[in-house]
C-alpha positions as CSV (number, residue, x, y, z in Angstrom):
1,X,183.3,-18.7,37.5
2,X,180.8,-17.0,40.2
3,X,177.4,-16.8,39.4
4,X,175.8,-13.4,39.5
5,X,172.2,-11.9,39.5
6,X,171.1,-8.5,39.2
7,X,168.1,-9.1,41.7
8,X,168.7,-6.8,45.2
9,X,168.9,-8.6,48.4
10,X,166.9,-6.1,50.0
11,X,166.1,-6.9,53.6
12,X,165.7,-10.5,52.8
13,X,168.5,-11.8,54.8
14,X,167.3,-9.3,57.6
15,X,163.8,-11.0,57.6
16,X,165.0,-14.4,57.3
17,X,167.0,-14.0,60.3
18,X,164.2,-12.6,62.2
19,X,161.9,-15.0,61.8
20,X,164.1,-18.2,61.8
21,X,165.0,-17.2,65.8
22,X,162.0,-15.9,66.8
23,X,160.3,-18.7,66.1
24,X,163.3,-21.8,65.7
25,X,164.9,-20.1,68.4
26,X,161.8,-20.2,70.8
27,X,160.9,-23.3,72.9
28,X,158.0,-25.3,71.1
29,X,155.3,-26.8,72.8
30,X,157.2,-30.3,73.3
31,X,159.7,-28.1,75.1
32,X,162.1,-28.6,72.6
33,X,163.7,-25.8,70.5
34,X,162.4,-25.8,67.1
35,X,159.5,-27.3,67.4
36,X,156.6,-25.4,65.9
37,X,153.2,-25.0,67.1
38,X,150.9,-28.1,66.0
39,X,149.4,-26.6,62.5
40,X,151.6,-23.5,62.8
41,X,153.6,-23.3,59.2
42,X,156.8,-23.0,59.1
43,X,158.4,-19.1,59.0
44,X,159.2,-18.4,55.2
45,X,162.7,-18.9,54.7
46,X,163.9,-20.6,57.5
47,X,165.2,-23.6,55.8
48,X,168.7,-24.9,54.5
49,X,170.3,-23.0,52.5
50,X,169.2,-19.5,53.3
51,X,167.2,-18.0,50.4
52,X,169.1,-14.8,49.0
53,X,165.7,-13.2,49.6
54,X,162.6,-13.7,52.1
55,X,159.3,-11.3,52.1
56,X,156.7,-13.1,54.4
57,X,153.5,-12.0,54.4
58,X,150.0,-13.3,54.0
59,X,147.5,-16.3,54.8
60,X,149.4,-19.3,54.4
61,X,148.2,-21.9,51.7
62,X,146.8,-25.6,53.4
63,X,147.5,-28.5,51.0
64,X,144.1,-30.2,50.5
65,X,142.8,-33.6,48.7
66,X,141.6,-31.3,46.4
67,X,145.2,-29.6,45.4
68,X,147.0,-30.5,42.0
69,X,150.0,-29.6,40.8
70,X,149.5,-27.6,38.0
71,X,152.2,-26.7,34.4
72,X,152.4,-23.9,33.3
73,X,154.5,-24.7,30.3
74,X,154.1,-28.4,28.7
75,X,158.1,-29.4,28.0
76,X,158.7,-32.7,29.2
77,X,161.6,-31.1,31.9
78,X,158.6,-29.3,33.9
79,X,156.5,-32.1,33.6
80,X,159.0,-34.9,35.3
81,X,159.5,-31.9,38.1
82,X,155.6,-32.3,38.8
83,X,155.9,-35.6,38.3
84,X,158.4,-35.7,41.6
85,X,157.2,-33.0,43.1
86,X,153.6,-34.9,43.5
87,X,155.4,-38.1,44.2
88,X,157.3,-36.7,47.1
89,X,154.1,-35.3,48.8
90,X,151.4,-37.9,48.2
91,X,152.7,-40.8,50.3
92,X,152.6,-38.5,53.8
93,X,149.4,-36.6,52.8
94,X,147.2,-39.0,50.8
95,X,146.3,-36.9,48.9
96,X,146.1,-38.0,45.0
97,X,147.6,-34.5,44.1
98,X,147.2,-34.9,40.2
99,X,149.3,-33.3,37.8
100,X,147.6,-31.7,34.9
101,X,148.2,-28.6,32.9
102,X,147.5,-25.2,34.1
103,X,144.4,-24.5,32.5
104,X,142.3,-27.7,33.7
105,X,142.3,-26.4,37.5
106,X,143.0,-23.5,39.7
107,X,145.3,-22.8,42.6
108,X,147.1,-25.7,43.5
109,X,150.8,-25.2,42.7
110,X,151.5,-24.0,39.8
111,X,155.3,-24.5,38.1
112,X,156.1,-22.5,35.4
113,X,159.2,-21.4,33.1
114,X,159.6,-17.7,32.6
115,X,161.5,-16.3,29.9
116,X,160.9,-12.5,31.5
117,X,162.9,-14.6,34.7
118,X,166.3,-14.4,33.1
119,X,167.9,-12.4,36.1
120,X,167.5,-15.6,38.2
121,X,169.8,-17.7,35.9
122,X,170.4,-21.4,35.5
123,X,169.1,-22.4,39.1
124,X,166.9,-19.5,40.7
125,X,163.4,-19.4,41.4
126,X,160.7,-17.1,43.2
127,X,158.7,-18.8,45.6
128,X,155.0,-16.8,45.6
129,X,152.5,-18.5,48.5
130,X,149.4,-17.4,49.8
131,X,145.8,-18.5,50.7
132,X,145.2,-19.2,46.8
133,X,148.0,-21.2,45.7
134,X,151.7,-21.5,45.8
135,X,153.6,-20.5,42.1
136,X,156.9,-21.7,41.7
137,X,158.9,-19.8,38.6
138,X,161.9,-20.0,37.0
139,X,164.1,-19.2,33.8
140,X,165.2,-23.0,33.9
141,X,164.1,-26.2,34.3
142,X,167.1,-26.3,37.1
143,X,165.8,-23.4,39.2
144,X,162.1,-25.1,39.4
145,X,163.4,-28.4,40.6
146,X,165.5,-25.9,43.4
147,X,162.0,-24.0,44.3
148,X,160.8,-27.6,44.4
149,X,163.2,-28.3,47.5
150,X,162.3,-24.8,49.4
151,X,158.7,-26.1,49.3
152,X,159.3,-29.4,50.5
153,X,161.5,-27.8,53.4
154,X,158.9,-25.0,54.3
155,X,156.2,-28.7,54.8
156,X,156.5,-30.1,58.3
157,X,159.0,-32.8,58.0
158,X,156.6,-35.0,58.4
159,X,155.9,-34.8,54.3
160,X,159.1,-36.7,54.2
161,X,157.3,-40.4,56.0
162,X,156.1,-42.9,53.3
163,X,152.9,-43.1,55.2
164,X,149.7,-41.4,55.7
165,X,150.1,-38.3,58.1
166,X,147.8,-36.0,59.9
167,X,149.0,-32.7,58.5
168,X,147.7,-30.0,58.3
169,X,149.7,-29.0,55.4
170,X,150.9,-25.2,54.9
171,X,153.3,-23.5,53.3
172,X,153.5,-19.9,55.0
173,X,152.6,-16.8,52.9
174,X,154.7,-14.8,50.8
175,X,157.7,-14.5,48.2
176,X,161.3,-16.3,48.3
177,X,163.7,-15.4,45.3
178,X,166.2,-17.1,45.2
179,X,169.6,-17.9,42.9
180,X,173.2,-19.4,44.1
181,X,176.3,-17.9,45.4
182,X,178.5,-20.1,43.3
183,X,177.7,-21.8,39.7
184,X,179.7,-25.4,41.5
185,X,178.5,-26.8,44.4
186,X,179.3,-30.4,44.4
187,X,180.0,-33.3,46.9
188,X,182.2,-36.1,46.6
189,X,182.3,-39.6,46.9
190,X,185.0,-42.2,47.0
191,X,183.9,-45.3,45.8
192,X,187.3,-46.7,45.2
193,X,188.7,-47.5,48.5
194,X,185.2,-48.6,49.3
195,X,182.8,-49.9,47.1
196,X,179.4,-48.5,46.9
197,X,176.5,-50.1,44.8
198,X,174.6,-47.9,42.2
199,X,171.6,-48.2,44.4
200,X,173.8,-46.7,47.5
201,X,174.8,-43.8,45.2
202,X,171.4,-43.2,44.1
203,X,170.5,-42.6,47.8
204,X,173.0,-40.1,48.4
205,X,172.1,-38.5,45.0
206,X,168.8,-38.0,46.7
207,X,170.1,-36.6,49.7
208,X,172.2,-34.2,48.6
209,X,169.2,-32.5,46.4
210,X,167.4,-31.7,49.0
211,X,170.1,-29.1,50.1
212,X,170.9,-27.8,46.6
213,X,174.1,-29.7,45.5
214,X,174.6,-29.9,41.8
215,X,177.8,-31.9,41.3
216,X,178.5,-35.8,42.6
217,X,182.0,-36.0,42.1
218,X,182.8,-39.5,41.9
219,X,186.7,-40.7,43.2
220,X,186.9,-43.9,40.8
221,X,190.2,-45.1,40.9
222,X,192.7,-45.4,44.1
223,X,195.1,-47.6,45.1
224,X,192.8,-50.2,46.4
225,X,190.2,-50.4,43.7
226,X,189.3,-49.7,39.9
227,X,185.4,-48.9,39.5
228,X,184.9,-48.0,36.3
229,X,185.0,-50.4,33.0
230,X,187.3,-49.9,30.1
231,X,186.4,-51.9,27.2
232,X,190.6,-51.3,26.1
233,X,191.7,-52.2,28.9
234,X,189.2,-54.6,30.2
235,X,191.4,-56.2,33.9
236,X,191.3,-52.5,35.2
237,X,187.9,-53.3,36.6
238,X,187.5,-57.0,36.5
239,X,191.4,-57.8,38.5
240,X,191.9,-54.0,39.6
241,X,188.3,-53.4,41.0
242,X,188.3,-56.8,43.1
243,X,189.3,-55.8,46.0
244,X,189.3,-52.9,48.6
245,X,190.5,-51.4,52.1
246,X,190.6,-54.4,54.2
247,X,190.5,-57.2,51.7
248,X,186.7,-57.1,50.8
249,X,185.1,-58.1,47.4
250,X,185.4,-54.5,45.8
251,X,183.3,-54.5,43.0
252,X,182.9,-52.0,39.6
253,X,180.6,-50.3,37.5
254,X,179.5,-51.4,34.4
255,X,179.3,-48.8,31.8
256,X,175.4,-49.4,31.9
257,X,175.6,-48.9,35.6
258,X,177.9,-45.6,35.1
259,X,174.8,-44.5,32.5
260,X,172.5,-45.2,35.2
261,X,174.3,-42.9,37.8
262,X,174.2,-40.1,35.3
263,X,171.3,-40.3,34.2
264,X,169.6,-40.2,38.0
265,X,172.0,-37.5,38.8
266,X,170.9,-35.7,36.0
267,X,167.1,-36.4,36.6
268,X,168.1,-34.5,40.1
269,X,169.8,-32.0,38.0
270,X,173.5,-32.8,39.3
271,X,176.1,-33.2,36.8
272,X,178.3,-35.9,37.3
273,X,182.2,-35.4,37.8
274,X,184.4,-38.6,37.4
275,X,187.6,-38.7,38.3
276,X,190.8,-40.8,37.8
277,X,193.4,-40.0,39.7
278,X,196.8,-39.7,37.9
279,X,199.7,-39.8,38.2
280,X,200.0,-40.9,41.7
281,X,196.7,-43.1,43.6
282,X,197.5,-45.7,40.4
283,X,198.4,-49.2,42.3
284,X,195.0,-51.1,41.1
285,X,195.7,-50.4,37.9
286,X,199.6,-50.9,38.1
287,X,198.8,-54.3,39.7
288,X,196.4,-55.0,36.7
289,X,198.6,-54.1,34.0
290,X,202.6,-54.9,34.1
291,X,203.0,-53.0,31.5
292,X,202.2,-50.0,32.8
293,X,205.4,-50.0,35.6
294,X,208.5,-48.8,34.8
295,X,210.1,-52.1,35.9
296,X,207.1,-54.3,33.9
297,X,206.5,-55.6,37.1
298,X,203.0,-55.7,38.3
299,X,202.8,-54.9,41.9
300,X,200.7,-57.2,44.0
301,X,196.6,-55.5,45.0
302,X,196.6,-53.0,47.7
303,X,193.9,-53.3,50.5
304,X,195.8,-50.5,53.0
305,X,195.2,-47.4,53.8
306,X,198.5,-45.4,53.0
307,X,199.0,-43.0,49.9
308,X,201.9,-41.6,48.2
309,X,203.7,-45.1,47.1
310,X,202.2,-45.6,43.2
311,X,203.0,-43.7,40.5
312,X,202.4,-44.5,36.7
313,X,205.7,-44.7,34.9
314,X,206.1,-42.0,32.7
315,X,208.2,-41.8,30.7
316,X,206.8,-45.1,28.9
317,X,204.8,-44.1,25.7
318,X,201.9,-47.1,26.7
319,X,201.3,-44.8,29.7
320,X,199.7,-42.0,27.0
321,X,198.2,-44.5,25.3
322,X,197.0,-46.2,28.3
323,X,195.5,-42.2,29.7
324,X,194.1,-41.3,26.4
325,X,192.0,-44.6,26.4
326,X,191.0,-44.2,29.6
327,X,189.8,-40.5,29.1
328,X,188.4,-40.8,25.8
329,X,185.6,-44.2,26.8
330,X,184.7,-41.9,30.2
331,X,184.3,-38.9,28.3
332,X,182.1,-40.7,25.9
333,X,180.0,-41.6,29.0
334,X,180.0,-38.2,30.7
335,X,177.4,-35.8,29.6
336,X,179.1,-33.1,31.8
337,X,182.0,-30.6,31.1
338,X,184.2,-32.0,33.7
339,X,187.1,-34.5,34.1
340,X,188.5,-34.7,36.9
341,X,192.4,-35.9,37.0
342,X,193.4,-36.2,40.8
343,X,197.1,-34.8,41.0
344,X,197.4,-35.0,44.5
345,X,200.0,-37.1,46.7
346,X,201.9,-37.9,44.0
347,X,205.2,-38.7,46.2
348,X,206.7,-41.2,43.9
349,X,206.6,-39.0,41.0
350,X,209.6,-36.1,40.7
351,X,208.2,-32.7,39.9
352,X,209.8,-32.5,36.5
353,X,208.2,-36.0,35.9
354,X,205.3,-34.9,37.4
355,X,204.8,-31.6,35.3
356,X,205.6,-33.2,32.4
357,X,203.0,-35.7,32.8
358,X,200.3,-33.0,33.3
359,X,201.6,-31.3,30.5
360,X,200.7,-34.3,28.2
361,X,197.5,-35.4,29.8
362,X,195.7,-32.2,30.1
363,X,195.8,-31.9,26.2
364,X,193.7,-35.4,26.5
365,X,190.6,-34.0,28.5
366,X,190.2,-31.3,25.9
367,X,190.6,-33.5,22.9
368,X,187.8,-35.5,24.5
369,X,185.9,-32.0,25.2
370,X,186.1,-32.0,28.5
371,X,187.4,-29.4,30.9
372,X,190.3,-30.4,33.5
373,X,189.7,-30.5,37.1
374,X,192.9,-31.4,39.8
375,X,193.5,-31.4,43.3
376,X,195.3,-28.5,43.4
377,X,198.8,-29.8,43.7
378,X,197.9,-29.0,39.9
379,X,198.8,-25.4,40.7
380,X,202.8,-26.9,41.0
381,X,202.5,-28.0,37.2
382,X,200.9,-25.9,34.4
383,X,196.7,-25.8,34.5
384,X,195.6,-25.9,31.3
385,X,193.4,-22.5,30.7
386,X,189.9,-23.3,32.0
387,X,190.8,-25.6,34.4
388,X,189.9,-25.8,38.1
389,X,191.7,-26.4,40.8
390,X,190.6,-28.3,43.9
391,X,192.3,-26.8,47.3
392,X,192.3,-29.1,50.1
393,X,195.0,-27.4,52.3
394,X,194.7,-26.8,55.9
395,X,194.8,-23.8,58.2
396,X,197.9,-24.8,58.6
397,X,199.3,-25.2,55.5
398,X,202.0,-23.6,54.7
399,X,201.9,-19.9,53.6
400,X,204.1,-21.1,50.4
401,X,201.3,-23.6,49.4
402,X,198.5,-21.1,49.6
403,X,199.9,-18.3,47.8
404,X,200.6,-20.9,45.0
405,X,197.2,-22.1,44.5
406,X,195.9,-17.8,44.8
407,X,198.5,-16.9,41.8
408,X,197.3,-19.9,39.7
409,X,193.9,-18.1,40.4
410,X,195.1,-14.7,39.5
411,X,196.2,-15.9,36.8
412,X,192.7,-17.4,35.7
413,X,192.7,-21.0,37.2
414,X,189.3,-21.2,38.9
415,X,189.4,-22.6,42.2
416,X,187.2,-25.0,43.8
417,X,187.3,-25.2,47.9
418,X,187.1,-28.0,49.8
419,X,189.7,-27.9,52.9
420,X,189.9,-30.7,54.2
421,X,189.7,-29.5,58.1
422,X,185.9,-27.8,57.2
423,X,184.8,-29.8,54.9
424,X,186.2,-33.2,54.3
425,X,182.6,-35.7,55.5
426,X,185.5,-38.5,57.0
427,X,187.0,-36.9,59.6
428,X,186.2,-37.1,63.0
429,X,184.1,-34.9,64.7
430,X,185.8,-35.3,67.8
431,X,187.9,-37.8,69.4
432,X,185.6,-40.3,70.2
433,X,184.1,-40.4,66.9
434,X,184.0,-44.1,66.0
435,X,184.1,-43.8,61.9
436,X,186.5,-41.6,60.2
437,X,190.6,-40.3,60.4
438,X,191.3,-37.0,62.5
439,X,194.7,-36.3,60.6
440,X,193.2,-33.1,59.3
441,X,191.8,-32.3,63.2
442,X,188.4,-32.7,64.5
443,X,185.6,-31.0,62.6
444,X,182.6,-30.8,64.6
445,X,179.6,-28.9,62.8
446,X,180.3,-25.1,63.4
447,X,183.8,-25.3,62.2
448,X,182.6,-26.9,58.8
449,X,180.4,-24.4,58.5
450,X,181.7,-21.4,59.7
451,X,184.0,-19.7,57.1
452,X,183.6,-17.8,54.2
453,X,185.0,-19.6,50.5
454,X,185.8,-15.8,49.6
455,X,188.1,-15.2,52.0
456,X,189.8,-18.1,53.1
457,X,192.4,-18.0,51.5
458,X,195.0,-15.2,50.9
459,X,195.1,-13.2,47.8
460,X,192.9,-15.0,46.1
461,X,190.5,-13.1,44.5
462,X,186.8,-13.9,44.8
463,X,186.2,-14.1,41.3
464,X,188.4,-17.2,41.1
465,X,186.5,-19.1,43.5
466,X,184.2,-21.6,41.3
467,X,182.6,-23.3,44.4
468,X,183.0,-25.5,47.2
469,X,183.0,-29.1,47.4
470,X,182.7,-31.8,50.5
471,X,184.7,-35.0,49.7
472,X,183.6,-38.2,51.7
473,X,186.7,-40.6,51.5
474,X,186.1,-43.7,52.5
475,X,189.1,-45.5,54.4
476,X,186.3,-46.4,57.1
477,X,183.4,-46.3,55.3
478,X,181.6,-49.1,54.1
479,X,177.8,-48.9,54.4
480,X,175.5,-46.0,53.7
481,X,174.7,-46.1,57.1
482,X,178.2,-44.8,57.8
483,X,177.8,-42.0,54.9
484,X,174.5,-40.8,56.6
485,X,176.7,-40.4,60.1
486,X,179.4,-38.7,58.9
487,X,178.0,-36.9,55.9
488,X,174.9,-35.2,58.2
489,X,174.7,-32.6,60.0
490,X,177.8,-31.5,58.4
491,X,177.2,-31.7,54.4
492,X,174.1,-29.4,54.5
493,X,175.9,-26.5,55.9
494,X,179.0,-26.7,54.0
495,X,176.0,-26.7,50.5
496,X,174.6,-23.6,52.3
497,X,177.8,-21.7,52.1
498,X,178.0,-22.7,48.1
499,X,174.2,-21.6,47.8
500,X,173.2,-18.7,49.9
501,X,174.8,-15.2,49.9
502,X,177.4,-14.0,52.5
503,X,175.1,-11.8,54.2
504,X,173.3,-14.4,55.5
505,X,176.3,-16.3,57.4
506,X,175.5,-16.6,60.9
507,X,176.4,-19.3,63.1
508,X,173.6,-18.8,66.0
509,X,171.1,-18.2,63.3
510,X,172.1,-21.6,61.4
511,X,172.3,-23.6,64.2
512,X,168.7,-23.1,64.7
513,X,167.3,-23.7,60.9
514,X,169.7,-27.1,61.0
515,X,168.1,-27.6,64.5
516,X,164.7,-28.0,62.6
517,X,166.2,-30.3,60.1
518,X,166.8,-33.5,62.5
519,X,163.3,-34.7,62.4
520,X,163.5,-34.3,58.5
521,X,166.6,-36.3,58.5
522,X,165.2,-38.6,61.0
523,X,161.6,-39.4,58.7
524,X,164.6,-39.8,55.5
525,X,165.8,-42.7,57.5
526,X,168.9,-40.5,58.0
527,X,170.8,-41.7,61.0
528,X,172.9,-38.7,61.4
529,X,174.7,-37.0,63.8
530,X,173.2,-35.6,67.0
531,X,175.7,-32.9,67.4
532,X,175.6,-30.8,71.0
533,X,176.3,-28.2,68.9
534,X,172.7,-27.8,67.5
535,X,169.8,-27.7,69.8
536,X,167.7,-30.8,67.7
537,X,163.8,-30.0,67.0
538,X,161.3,-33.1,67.8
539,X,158.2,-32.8,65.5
């Protein structure tokens, strides 16, 4: 499940490191650490996530009104990259920065597709700037639209307003190749115990792009809220999606607005992971359907905050038919490999019940030609072969728990890592943290991001690891306003360490490049986190 290139890493992560604390270390002339000299361009490379590979070198190249942004290949995928590429950059600079094809100007920026760039894979790029031009190239459309976001981050962050700026506009001179550590790198929202709008989505789908994320796990079924229509089962959404934590008006998706989501995510090239979560996490749709309780009692709608108490009943034969037309209409829907089944917390479920469920359901996904995600209580049942398994254990889990989820990946269960005290965007970063839950502990920003996914946990190889994830659950969450606080500073580093390659892990040297970030988040309208960890840039 690892991604692999045959490009050497050289001295890259050397020179990176250099120049992002030489210069993002220094004091800038506001005094402030970070902040560059007025028209000085940004060190190559010292952006988030680390490039695998960093040569500086060379006159930088100045953005100008006369700048275009050229193609060097016509598909319609290179195109709509140009296409956002120039609509990202022309509100702050003014500049009418056309896009044409390759042969009607010169210099510029020029994207291209490469079929001699097959060592970068799905989602590298090289990154060549200098006094003539920038290039970006890549093997697919995927990797330009990454090189896209290195160029935007190596702008000053004041690209990012919606309004004429000064500039000047450079882009520091030399080469960045660059390809990911791991093929999943994905970030989770929970939309079910509160309700988020497509538009809200949509925003955080733009957010997480510009650090490199290419999944959007969506949590779309809990206890206190359905979010997804099923034409078969039509009250899932319509009784079980009313409500949510604390009583409010819930709300659900459409299947229009479910294409919608997918097809922006996709447009950003994220791939969509949906998930209902099953066996366990079930009371909206319990409540909406009598049927589907071992007693044929519906239970009345939850708007609390505890877990464990639902289960589907099952040994009833509806509850198959019930999962089956669930999985097959949001297959249908899902242009992506993944399913996601949840798994976790299922208390009021026995483990023979429980494995036996798994061992019908997961047959499901595959008939629908998907491939089965769980949490990775899955790792107690039987994974199906290919599926992944979602660890959100603890340091302190038990020894018992850990080993199981490292033999399910020795025996070919890829793993996906997202422990919940590193990476989990709702707890608190320290006690007096007004939003989020500290049962997991406090997770202030260096804890989230320093640790390694190929080590953490014990005996399982690194060839099982698949990726890392950060879930945002949503028990306090209600606004995108409280995404942006909780999500940022913490989600960028926790995408670096699915992205860039170990060697590059440093904390001190990090702290600085996410430093530089805060007036980028700031001109995003980002209202994040002013950590005392990191030592915030003004710009």
């Amino acid at each position: 499940m690892r991604q692999r290139s045959t490009f050497p890493r050289l001295l890259g992560p050397l020179l990176l490191l250099a120049a992002g604390l030489s210069t993002l270390g220094a004091a800038g002339p506001t005094g402030t650490p970070g902040a560059p000299a007025p028209g000085t361009p940004r060190p190559l490379g010292a952006i988030v996530p680390a490039p695998a590979s960093v040569t500086p070198g060379g006159a930088p190249y100045t953005l100008t009104r006369a700048t275009a942004v050229r193609l060097g290949t016509g598909d319609p995928e290179t195109r709509g990259i140009g296409g956002y590429l120039a609509a990202l950059l022309r509100p702050s600079t003014g500049y009418p920065l056309p896009v044409v094809d390759a042969d009607a100007a010169r210099g510029g920026i020029l994207l291209r597709l490469s079929q001699r760039s097959a060592a970068l894979g799905e989602e590298g790029y090289e990154l060549r700037a200098g006094s003539g031009g920038v290039t970006l190239t890549a093997h697919r459309p995927a990797g330009l639209f990454r090189g896209v976001q290195t160029l935007r981050q190596q702008l000053p962050a004041a690209v990012e307003k919606r309004t004429v700026q000064p500039g000047p506009w450079r882009i520091a001179g030399g080469t960045v190749t660059d390809f990911p550590r791991y093929a999943y790198r994905g970030a989770m929202l929970d939309v079910s115990r509160h309700f988020f709008t497509v538009d809200q989505v949509k925003r955080y789908i733009d957010q997480l792009a510009l650090y490199k994320v290419n999944k959007l796990h969506l949590h779309l079924s809990d206890d206190q809220g359905w979010r997804i229509a099923v034409d078969s089962w039509p009250r899932l959404a319509t009784y079980g999606g009313s409500t949510q934590v604390g009583g409010g008006p819930g709300g659900h998706y459409t299947k229009d607005d479910y294409k919608e989501i997918v097809r922006y995510a996709a447009s950003r090239y994220q791939e969509v992971v949906p998930e209902i979560d099953l066996p366990g996490h079930t009371n909206a749709a319990l409540a909406s359907y009598a049927e589907l309780n071992c007693d044929g009692v519906a239970p009345p709608l939850y708007t609390g905050t505890n877990v464990g108490f639902s289960s589907l009943c099952v040994p009833k034969e509806i509850t198959y038919a019930f999962v089956d037309d669930v999985i097959r209409e949001l297959a249908a829907l899902t242009p992506g490999r993944y399913l996601h089944i949840g798994g976790d917390e299922a208390h009021s479920t026995s483990h023979a019940d429980y494995t036996a469920f798994m061992d019908r359901v997961q047959p499901l996904v595959a008939r629908y030609g998907k491939t089965v995600i769980g949490w990775h209580q899955l790792t107690g049942a039987r994974p199906a072969d290919g599926a992944l398994a979602q660890y959100w254990g603890l340091d302190r889990s038990s020894a018992a728990e850990k080993e199981q989820v490292a033999a399910a990946g020795r025996n070919g269960t890829g793993v996906i890592l997202s422990p919940a005290d590193r990476t989990y965007l709702d707890m608190k970063y320290t006690k007096d943290t007004k939003l989020g839950l500290a049962w997991a502990g406090y997770v202030e920003v260096q804890r989230s991001y320093d640790w390694d996914p190929a080590t953490l946990l014990p005996g399982l190889p690194p060839s099982a690891v698949a990726g890392v994830e950060a879930p945002l659950w949503t028990e306090t969450i209600s606004e995108s306003a409280h995404i942006d606080q909780m999500a940022f500073p913490r989600l960028p580093g926790i995408a670096e360490l699915g992205w860039s390659p170990a060697s590059t892990h440093d904390w001190e040297a990090y702290r600085h490049r996410l430093a530089a970030q805060g007036p980028r988040l700031d001109n995003l309208g980002i209202d994040f986190h002013r950590s005392p960890q990191v030592p915030w840039a003004a710009e």
